[in-house]
Structure formats: structure tokens, C-alpha cells
DRENVOFI-973969 format. One record per atom (N, C-alpha, C): residue number from 0; residue in one letter; atom name; y, z, x. Coordinates in steps of 0.02 Angstrom, whole numbers, padded with zeros to 5 digits. Example, Ala and Ser with C-alpha at 12.3 -4.5 7.8 and 13.67 -1.06 7.14 Angstrom:
2
(0 'a' 'N' (-00284 00390 00660))
(0 'a' 'CA' (-00225 00390 00615))
(0 'a' 'C' (-00165 00390 00660))
(1 's' 'N' (-00112 00354 00642))
(1 's' 'CA' (-00053 00357 00684))
(1 's' 'C' (00002 00394 00645))
% end
This chain:
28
(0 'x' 'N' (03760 04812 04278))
(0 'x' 'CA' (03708 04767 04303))
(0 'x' 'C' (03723 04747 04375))
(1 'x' 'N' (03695 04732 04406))
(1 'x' 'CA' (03675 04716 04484))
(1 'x' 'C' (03719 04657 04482))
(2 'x' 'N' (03699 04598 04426))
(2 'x' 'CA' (03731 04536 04421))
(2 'x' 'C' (03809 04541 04434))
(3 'x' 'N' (03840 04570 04395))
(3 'x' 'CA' (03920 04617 04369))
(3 'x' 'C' (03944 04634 04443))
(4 'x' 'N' (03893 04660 04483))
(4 'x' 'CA' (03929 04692 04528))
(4 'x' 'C' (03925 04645 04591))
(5 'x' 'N' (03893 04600 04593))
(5 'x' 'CA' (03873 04546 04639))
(5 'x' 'C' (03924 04505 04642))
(6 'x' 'N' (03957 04477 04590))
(6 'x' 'CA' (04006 04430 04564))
(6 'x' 'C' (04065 04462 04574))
(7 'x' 'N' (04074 04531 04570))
(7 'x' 'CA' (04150 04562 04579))
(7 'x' 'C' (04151 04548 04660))
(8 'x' 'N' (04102 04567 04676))
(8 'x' 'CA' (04100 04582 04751))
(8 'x' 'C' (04154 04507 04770))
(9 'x' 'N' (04092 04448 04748))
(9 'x' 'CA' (04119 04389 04783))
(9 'x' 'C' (04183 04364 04752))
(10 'x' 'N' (04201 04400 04699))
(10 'x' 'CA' (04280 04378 04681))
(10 'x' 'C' (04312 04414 04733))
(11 'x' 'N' (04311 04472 04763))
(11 'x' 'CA' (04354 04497 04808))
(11 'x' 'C' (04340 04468 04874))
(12 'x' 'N' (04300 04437 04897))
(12 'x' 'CA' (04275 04400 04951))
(12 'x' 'C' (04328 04334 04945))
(13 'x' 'N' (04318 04314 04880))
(13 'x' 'CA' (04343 04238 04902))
(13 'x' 'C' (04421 04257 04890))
(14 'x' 'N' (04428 04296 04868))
(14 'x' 'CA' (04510 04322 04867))
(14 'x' 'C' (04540 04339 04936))
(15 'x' 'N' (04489 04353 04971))
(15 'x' 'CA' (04523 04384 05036))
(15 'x' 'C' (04514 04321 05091))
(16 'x' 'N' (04462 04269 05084))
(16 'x' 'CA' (04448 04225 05113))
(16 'x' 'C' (04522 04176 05072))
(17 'x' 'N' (04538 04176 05036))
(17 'x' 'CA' (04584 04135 05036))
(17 'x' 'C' (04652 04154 05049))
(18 'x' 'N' (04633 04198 05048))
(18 'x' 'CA' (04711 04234 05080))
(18 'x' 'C' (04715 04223 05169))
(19 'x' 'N' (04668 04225 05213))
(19 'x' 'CA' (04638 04203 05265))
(19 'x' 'C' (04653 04144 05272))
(20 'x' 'N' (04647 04092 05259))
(20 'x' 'CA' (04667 04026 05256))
(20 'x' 'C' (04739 04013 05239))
(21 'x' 'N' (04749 04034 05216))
(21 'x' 'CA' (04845 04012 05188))
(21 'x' 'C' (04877 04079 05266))
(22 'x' 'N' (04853 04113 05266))
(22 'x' 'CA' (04886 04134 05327))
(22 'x' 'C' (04880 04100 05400))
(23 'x' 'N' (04806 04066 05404))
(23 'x' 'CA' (04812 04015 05477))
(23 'x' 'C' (04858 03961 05425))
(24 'x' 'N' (04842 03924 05374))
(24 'x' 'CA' (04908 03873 05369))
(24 'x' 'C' (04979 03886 05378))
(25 'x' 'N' (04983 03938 05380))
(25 'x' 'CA' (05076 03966 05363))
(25 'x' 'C' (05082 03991 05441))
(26 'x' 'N' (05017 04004 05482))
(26 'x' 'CA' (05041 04027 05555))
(26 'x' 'C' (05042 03940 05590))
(27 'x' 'N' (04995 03884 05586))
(27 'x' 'CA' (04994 03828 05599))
(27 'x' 'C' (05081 03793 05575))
% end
């Protein structure tokens, strides 16, 4: 389903977006 694949997408989005953030905190 479209839904299934929409939602994986943004689990890997916010996975990488938070990985993004803890790297400016750890470079700060």
C-alpha cells in the first residue's frame, strides 16, 4: 500500500533527521 510505503519513507527521514541534530549537538 502507498500508506506502508509513505510511513517507511518518513521513519527513515526522521532517522536521519535525528541523527542530524545530535551531530550539530556533539559538533556545538
Amino acid at each position: 500500500k502507498i500508506s506502508q510505503r509513505v510511513s517507511k519513507t518518513f521513519q527513515g527521514v526522521h532517522s536521519l533527521w535525528l541523527g542530524f541534530l545530535r551531530a550539530i549537538t556533539a559538533g556545538l
